[in-house]
DSSP file (Angstrom, degrees, kcal/mol; ACC not computed):
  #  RESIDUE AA STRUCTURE BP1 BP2  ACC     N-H-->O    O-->H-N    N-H-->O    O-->H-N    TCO  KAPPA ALPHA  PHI   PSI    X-CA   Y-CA   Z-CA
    1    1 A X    >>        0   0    0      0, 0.0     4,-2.7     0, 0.0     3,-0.9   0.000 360.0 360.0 360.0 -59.9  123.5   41.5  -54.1
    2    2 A X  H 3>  +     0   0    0      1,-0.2     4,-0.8     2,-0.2    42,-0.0   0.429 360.0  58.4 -66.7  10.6  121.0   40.8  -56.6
    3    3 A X  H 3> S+     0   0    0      2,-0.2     4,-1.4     3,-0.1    -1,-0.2   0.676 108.9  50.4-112.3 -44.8  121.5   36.9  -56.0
    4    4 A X  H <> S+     0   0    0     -3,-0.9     4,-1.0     2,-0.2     5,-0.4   0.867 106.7  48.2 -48.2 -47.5  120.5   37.8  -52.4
    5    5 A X  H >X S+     0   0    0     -4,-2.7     4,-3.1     1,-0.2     3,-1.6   0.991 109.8  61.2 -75.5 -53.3  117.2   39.8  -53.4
    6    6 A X  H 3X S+     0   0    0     -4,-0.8     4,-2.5     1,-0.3    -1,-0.2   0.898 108.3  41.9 -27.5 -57.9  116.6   36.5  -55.6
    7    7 A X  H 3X S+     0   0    0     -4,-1.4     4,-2.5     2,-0.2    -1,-0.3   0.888 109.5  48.5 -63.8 -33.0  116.5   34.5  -52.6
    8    8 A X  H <X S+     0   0    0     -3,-1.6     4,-1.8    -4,-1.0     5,-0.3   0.799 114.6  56.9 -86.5 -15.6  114.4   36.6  -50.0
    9    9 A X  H  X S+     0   0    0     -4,-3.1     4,-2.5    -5,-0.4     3,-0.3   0.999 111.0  42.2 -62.4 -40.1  111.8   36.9  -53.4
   10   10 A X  H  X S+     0   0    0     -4,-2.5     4,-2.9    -5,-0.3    -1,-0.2   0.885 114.7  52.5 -77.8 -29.5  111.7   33.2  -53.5
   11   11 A X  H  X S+     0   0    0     -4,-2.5     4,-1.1     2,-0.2    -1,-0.3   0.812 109.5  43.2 -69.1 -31.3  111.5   33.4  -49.9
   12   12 A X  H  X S+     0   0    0     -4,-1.8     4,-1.7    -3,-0.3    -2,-0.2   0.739 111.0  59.0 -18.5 -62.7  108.6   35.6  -49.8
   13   13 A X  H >X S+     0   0    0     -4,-2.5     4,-2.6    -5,-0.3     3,-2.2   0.952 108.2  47.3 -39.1 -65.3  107.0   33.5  -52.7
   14   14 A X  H 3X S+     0   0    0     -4,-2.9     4,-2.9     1,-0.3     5,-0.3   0.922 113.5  45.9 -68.8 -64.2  107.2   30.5  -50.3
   15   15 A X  H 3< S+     0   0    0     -4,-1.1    -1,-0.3     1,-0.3     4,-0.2   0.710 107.0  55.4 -20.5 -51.5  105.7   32.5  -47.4
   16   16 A X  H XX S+     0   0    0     -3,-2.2     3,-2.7    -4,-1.7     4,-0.9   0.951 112.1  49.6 -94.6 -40.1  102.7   34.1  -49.5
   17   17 A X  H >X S+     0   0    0     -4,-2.6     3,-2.4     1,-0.3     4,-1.3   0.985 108.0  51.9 -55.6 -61.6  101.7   29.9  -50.6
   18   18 A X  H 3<>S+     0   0    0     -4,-2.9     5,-1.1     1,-0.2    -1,-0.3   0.604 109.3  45.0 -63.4  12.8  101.8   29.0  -47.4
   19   19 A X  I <4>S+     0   0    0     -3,-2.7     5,-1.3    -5,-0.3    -1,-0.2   0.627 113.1  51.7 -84.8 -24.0   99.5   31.8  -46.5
   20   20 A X  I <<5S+     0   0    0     -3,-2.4    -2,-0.2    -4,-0.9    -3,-0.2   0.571 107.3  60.7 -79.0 -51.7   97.3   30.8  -49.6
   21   21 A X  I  <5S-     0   0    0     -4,-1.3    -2,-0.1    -5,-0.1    -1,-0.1   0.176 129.7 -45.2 -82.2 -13.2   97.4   27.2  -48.1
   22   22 A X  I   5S+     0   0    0     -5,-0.3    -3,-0.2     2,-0.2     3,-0.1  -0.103 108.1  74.6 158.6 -65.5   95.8   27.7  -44.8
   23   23 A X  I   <S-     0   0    0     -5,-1.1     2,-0.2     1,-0.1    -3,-0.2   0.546 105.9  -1.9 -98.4  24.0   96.5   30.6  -42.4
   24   24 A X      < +     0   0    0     -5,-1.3    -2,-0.2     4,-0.1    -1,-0.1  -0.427  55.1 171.2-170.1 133.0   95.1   33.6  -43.6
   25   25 A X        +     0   0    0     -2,-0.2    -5,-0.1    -3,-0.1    -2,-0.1  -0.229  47.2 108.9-129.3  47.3   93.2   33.7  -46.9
   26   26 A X  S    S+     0   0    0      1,-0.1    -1,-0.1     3,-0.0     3,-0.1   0.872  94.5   4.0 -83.7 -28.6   91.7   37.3  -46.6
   27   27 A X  S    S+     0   0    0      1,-0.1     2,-0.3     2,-0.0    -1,-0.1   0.192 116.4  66.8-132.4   7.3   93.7   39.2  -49.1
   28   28 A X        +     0   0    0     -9,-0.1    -1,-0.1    -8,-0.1     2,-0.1  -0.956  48.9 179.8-142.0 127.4   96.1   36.9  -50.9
   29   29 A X        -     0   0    0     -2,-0.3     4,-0.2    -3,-0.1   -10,-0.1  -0.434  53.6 -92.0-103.0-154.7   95.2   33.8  -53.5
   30   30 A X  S  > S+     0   0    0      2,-0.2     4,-1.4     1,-0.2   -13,-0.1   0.599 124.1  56.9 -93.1  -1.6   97.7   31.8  -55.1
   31   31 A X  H  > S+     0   0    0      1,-0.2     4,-3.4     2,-0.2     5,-0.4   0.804 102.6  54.9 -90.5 -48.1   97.8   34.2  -58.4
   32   32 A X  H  > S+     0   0    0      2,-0.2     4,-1.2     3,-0.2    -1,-0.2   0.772 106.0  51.8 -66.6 -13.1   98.7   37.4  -56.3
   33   33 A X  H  > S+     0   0    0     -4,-0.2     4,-3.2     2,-0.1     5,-0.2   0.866 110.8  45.0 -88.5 -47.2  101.8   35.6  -54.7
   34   34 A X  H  X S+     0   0    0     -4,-1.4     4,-3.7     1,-0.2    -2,-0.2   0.801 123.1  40.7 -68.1 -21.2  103.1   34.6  -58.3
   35   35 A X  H  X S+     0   0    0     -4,-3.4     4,-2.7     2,-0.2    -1,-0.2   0.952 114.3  53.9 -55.3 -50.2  102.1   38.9  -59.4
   36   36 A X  H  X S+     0   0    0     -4,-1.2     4,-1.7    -5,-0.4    -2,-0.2   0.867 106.8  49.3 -62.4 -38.7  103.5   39.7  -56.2
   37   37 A X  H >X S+     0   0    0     -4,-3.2     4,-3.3     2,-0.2     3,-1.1   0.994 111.3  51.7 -49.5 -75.6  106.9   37.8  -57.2
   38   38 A X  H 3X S+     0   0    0     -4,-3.7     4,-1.7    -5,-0.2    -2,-0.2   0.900 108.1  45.1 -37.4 -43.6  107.0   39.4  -60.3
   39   39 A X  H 3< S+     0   0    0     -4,-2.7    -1,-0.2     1,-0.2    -2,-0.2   0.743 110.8  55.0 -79.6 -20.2  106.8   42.6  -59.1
   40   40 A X  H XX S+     0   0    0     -4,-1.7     3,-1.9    -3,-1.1     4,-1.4   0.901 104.2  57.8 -39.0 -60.6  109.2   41.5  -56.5
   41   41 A X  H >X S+     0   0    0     -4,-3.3     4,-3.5     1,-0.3     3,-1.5   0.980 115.3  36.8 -52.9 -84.6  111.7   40.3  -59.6
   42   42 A X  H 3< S+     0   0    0     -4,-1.7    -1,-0.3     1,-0.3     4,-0.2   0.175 104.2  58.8-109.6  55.5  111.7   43.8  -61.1
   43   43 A X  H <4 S+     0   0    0     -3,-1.9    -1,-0.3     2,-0.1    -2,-0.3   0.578 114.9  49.0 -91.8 -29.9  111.7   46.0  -58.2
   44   44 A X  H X< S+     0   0    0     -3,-1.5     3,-0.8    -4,-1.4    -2,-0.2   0.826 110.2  49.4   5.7 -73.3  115.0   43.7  -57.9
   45   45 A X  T 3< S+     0   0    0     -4,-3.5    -3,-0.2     1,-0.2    -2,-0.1   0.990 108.6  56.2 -66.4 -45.6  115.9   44.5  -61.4
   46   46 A X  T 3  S+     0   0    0     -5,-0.2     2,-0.3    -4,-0.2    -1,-0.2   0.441  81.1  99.2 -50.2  -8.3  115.4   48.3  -60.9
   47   47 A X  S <  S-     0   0    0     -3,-0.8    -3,-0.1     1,-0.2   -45,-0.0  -0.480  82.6-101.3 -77.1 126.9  117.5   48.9  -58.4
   48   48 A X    >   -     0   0    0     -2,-0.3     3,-1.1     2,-0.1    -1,-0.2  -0.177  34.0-105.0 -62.8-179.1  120.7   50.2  -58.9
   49   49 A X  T 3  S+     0   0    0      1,-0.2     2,-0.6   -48,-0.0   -47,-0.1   0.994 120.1  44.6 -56.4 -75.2  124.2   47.9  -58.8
   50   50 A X  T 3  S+     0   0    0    -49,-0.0    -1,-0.2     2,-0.0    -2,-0.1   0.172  78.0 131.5 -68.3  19.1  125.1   49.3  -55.3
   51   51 A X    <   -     0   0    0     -3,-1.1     2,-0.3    -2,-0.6     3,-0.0  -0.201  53.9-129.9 -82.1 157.5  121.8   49.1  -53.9
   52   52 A X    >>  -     0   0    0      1,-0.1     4,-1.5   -51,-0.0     3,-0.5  -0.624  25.6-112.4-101.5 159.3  122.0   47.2  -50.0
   53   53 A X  H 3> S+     0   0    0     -2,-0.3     4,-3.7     1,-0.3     5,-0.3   0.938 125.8  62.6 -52.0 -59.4  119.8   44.4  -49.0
   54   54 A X  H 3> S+     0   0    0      2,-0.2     4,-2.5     3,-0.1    -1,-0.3   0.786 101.3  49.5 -60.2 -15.1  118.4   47.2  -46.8
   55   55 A X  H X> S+     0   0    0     -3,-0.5     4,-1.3     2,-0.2     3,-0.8   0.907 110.5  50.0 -62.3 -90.3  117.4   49.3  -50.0
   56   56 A X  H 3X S+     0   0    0     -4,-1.5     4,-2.1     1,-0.3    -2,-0.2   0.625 109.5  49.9 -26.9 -48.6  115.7   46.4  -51.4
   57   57 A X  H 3X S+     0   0    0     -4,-3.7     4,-5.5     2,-0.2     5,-0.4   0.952 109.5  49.7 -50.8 -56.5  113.7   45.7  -48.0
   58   58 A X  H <X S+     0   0    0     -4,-2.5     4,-0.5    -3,-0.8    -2,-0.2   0.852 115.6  50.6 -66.1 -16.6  112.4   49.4  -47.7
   59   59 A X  H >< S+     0   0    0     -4,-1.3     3,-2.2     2,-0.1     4,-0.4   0.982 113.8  40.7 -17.5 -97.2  111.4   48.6  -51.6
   60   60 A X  H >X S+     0   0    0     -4,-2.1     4,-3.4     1,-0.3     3,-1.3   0.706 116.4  47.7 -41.9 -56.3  109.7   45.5  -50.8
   61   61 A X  H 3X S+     0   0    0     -4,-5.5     4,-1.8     1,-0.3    -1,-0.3   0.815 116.8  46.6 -73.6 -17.9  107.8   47.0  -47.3
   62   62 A X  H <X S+     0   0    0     -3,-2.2     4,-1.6    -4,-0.5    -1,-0.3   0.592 115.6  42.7 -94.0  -3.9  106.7   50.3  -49.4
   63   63 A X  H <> S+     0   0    0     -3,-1.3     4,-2.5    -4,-0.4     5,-0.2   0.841 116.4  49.0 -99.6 -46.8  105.4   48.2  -52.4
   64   64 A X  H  X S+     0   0    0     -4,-3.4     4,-2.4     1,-0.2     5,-0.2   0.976 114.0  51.9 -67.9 -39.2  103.6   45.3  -49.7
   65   65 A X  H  X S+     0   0    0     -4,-1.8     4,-2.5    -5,-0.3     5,-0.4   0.964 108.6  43.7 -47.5 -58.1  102.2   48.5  -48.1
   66   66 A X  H  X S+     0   0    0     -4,-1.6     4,-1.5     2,-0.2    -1,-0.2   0.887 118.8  46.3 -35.9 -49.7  100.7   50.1  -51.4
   67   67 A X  H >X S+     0   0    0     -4,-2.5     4,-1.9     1,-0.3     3,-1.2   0.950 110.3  56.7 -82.1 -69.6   99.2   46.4  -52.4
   68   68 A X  H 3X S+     0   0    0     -4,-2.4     4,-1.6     1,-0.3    -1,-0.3   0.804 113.8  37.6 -43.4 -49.7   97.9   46.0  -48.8
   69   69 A X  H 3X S+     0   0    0     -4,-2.5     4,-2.1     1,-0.3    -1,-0.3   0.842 107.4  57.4 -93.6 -11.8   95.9   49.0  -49.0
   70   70 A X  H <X S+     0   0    0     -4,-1.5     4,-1.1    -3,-1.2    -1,-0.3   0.935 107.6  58.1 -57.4 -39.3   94.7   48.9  -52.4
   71   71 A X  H  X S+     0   0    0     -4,-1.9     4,-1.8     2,-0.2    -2,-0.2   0.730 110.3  39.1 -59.7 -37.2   93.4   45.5  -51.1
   72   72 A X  H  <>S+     0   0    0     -4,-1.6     5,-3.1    -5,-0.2    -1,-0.2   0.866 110.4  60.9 -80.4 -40.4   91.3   47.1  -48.3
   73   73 A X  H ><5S+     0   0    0     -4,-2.1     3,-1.1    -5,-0.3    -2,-0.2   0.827 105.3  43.2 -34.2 -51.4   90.5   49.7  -50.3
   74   74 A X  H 3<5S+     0   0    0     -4,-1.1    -1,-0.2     1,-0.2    -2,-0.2   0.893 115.1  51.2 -68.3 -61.0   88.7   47.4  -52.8
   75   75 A X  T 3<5S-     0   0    0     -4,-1.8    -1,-0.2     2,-0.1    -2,-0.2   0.127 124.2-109.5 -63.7  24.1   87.0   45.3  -49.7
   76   76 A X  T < 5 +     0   0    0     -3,-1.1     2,-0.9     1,-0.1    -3,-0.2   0.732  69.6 147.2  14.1  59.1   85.9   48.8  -48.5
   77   77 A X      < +     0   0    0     -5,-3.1     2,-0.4    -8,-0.1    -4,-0.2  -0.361  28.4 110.1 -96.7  58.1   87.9   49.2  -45.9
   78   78 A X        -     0   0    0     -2,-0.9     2,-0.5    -6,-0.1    -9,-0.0  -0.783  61.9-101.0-144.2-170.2   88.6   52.6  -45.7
   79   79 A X        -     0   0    0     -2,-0.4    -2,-0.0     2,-0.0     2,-0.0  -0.739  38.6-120.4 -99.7 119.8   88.1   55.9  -43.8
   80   80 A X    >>  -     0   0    0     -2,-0.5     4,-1.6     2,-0.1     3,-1.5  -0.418  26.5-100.2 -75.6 155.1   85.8   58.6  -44.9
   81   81 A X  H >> S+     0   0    0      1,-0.5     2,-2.4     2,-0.2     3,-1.7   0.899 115.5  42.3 -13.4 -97.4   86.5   62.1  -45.8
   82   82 A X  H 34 S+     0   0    0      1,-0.3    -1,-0.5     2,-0.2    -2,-0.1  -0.195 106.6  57.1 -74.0  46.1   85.6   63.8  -43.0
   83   83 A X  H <> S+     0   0    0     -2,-2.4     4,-1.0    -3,-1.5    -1,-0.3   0.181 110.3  54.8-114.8 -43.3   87.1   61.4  -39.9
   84   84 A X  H <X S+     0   0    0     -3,-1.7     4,-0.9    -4,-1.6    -2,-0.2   0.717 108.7  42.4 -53.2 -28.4   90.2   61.9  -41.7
   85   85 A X  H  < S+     0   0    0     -4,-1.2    -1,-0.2    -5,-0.2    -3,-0.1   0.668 112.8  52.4 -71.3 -40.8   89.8   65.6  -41.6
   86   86 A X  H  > S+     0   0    0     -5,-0.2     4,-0.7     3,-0.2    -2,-0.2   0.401 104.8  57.4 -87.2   5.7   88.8   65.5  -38.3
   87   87 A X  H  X S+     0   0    0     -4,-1.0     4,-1.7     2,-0.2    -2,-0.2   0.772 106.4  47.6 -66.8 -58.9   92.0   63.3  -37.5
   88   88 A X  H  < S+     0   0    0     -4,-0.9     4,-0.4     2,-0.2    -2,-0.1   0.390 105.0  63.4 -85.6   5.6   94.4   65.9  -38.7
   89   89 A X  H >> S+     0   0    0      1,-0.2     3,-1.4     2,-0.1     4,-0.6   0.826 108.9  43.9 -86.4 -46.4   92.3   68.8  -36.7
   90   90 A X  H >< S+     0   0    0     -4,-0.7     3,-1.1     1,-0.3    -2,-0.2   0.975 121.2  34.7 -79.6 -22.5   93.3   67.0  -33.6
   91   91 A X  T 3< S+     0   0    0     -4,-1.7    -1,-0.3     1,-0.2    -3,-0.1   0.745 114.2  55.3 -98.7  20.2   96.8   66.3  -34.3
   92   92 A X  T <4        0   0    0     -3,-1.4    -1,-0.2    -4,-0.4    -2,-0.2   0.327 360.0 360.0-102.1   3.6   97.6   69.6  -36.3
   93   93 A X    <<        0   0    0     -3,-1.1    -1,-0.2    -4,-0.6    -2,-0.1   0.457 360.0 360.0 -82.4 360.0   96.3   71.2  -33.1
């Protein structure tokens, strides 16, 4: 299992250069794929013995989520107070 998660990290790794390399360089340089790896590695190592590939993905998509919005967050990409507030009036309606 963990031999698997080894592979889709490296694969990931590979993924985030060539993103680094050319087609989108808004949010990732070449130092955030090798963080991102790590932090790949031991969200990998933390994971219990019986964990499924699919464990390890819903990791990996909640972890690329955080990082993604800490990243807009930072370019100030984010939603004020009160549009959010007025967001949950309409759907809490």
């Amino acid at each position: 299992m963990k031999n698997v998660l080894w592979k889709i990290s490296n694969s990931v790794y590979s993924m985030c250069k060539m993103t680094v390399n050319g087609l989108n360089q808004k949010y990732i340089n070449e130092d955030e794929c090798i963080i991102t790896k790590m932090k790949m590695l031991q969200a990998v190592q933390e994971l219990p013995d019986d964990a499924s590939v699919e464990d390890a993905m819903e990791r990996f998509l909640m972890l690329a989520k955080i990082e993604r919005g800490i990243a807009q967050a930072d370019h100030g990409e984010t939603v004020p107070h009160q549009a959010v507030r007025d967001r949950m009036a309409e759907w809490l309606k």
